[in-house]
Each structure stands twice: as C-alpha cells, then as structure tokens.
Backbone bond lengths (Angstrom), bond angles and torsions (degrees), N, CA, C in turn:
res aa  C-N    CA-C-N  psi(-1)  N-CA   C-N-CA  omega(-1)  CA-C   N-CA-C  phi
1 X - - - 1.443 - - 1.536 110.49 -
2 X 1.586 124.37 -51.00 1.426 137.81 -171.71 2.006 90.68 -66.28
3 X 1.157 132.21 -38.97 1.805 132.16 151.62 1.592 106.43 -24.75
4 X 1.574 87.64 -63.66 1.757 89.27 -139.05 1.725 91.26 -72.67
5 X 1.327 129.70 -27.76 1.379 131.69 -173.40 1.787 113.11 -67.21
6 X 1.526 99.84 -20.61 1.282 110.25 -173.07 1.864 109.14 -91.82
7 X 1.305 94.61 -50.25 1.757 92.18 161.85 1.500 114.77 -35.75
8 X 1.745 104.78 -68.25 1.181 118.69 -163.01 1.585 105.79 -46.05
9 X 1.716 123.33 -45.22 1.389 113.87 -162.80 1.943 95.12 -78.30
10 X 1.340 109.63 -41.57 1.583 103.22 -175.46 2.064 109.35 -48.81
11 X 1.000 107.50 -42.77 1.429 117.42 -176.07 1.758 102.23 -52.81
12 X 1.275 111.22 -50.35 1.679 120.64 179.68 1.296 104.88 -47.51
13 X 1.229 110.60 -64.38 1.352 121.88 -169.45 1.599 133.86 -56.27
14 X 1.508 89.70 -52.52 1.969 103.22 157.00 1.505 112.09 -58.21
15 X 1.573 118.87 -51.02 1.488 109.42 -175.52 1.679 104.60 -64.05
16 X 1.215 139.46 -43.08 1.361 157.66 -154.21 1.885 87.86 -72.18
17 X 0.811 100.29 -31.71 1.999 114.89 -175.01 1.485 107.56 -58.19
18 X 1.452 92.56 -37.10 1.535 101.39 -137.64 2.070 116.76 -101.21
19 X 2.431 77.96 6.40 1.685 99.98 -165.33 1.738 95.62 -75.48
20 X 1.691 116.48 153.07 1.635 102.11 173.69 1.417 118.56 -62.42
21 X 1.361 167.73 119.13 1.202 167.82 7.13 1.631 88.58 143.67
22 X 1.693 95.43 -70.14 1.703 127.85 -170.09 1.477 97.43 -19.43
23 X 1.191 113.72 -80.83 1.448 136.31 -148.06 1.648 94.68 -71.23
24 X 1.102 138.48 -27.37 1.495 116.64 163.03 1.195 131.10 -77.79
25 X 1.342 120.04 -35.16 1.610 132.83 144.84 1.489 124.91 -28.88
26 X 1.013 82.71 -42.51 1.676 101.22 179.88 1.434 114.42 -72.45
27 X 1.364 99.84 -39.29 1.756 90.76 -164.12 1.814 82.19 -101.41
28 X 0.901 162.17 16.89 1.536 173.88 109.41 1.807 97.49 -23.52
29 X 1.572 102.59 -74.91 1.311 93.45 179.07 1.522 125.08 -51.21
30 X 1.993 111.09 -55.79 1.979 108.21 168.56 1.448 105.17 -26.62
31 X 1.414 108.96 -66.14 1.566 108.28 -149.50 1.950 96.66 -71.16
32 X 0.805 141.93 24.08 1.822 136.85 164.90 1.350 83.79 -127.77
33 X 1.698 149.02 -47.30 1.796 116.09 -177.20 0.957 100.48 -69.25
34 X 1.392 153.04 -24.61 1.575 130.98 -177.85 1.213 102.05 -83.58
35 X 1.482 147.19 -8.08 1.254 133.27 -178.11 0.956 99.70 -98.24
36 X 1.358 142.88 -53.93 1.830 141.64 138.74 1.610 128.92 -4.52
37 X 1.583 98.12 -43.39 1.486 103.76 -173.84 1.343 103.55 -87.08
38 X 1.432 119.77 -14.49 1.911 109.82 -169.39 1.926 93.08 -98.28
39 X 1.266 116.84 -20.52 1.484 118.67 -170.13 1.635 89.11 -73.05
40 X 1.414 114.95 -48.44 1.561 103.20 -174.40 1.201 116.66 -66.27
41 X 1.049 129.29 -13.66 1.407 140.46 -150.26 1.921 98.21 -97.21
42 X 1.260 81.32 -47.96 1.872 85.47 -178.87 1.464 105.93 -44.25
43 X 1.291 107.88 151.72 1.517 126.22 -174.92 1.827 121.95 -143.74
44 X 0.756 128.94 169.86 1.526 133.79 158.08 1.162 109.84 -65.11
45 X 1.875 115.75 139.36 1.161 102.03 154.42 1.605 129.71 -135.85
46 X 0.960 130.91 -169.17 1.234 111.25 -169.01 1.612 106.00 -108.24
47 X 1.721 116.24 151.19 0.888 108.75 178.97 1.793 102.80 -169.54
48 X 1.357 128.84 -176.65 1.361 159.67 -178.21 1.053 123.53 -105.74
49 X 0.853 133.20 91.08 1.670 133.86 163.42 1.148 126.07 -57.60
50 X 1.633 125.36 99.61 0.899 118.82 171.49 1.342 143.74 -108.24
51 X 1.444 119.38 -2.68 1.464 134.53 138.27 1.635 121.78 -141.41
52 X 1.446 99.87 145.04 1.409 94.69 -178.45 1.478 103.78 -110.25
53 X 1.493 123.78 147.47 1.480 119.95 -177.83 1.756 98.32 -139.14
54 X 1.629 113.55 85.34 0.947 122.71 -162.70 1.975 112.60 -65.34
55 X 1.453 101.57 -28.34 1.254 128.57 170.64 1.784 106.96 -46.52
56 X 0.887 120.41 -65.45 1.603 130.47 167.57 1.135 123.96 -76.09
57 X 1.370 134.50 -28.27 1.346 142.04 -177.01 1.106 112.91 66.70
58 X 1.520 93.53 66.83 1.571 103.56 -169.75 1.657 93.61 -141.39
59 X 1.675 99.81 143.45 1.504 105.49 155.59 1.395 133.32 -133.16
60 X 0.929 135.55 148.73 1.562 122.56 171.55 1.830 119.45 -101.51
61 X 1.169 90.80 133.29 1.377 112.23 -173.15 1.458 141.07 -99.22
62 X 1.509 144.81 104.16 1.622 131.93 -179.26 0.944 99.52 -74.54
63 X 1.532 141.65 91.35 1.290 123.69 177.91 1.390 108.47 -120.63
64 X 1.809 102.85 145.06 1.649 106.68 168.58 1.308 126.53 -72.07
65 X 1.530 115.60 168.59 1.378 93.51 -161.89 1.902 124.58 -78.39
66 X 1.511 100.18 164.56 1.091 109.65 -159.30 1.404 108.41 -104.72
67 X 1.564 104.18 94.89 1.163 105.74 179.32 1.954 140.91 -31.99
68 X 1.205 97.22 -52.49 1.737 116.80 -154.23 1.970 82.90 -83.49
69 X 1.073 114.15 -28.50 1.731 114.74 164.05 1.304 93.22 -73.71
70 X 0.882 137.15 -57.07 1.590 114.12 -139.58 1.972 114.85 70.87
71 X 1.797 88.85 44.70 1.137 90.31 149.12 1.184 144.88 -153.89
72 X 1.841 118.66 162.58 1.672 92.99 -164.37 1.151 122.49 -81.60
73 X 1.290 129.86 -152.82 1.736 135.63 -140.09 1.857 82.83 -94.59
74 X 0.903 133.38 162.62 1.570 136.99 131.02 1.356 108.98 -175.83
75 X 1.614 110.34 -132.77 1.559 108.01 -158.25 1.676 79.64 -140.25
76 X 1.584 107.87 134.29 1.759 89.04 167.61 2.070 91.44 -166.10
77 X 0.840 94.01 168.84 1.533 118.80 -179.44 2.030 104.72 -71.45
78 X 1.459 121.83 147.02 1.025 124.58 -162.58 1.334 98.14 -139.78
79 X 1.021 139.75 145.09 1.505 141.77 155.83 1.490 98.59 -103.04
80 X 1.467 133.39 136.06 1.337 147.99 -177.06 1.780 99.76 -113.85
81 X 1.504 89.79 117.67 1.624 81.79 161.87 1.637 124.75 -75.02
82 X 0.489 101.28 -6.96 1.906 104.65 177.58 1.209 111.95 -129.35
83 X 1.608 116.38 111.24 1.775 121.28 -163.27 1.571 101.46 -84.89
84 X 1.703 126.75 -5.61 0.859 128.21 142.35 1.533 140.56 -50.41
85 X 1.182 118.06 -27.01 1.557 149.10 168.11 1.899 93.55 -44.30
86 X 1.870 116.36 -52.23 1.286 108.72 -154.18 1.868 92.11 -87.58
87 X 0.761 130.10 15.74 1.291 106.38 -170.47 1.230 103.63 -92.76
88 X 1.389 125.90 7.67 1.541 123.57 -170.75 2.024 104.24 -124.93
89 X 1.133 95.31 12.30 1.478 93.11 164.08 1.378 130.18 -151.03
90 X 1.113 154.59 -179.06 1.481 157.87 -165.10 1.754 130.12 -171.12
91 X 0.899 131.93 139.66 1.239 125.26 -162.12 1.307 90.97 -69.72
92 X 1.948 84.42 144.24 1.655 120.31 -168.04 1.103 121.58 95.50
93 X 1.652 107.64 -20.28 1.900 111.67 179.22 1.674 103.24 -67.91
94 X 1.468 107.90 153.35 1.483 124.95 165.80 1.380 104.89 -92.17
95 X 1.410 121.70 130.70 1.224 121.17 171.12 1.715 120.24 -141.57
96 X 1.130 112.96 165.72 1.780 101.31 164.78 1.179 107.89 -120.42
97 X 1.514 127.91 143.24 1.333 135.52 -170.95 1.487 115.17 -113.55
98 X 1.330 99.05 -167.35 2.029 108.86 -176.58 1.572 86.78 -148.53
99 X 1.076 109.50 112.69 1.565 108.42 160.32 1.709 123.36 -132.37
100 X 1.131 118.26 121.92 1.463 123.74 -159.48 1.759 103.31 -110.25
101 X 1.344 120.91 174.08 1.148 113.28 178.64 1.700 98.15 -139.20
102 X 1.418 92.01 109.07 1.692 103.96 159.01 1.578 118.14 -105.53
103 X 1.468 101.83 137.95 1.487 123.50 -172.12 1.521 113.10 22.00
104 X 1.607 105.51 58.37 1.726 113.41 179.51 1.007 132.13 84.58
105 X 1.107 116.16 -8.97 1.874 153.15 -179.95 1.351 111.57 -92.86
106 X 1.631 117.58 126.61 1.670 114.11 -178.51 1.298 92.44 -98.57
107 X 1.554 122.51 127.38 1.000 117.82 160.05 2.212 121.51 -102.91
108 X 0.716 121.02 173.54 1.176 110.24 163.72 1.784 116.26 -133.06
109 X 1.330 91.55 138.37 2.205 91.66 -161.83 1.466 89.32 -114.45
110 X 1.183 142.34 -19.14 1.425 119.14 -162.00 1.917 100.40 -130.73
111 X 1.141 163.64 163.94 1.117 166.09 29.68 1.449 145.16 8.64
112 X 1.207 141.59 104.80 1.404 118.24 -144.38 1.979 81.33 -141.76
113 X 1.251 122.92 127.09 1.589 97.92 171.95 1.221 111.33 -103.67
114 X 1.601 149.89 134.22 0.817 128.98 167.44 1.484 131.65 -72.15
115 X 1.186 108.39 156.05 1.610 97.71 -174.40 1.161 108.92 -150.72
C-alpha cells in the first residue's frame, strides 16, 4: 500500500511537470495589467463637502461621478483614512478627492480643497 501511495504521488508530479509553464505566466501577468491599468486609471474627483464628522472620520460628499469606481455622481458618506485629511476642509468647501475601495468599503486617501 505505502508502494502504491508513492507511485501514485510520483505519477502527479511528473504529469504536473509536464503542464505548459507559458499559459500560467501569462494569465499571472493579465491579472497584474488589469490591476495596473485601473490603479492608473484612478483619478481625482471633484466634489462638495457637505458634512464633516471629525469624531468618526467620516465625510460627506457631492461628488461627480467617479470614474475608476464606476460610479455615478451623488451625495454619500466617506470614511477617510487619515482623520488628519479633515482638518483642511468644512462644509461648503470645493474640493477634489481620491477614493479607493477596500474590501467593499469606500474609503477616501487623498483631499485636495480647491480654492
């Protein structure tokens, strides 16, 4: 039996040898240019501040739509990773933002106010 278990894994291994290389590399590389191409792609966007809740690290936003999301224009709540980010704006300011999405979550990393 301790034979036949040993064939069995040597057999895996030679056939497993014997797959083209190419074609996983390949699809290794697609899947990092499409994650590359949407990171470049991201942009600033523009938007309104319409409350800041420095307490939560949260802001609310009029923002147009956000491309590299794929999303449209509206008004919505933000979690800011850096509660430093709010100390430079206040409702009514014009600003352009960075907002990324980790694990389903909009976050926003950058702040810019215009002025």
């Amino acid at each position: 039996m301790n034979l036949l278990t040993h064939l069995l894994v040597v057999s895996a291994l030679a056939a497993g040898s014997l797959l083209p290389t190419s074609s996983f590399a390949q699809a290794s590389t697609e899947h990092d240019h499409s994650h590359a191409s949407a990171a470049s792609t991201a942009s600033l966007t523009e938007g309104d501040v319409r409350k800041v809740d420095l307490e939560s690290s949260k802001v609310t936003i009029k923002h147009g739509e956000i491309k590299h999301l794929e999303m449209p224009a509206m008004t919505m709540v933000f979690t800011v990773r850096d509660k430093g980010l709010l100390a430079t704006v206040k409702p009514g300011d014009k600003i352009k933002f960075m907002a990324v999405s980790e694990g389903g979550k909009l976050i926003v990393t950058d702040i810019q106010p215009l002025r």
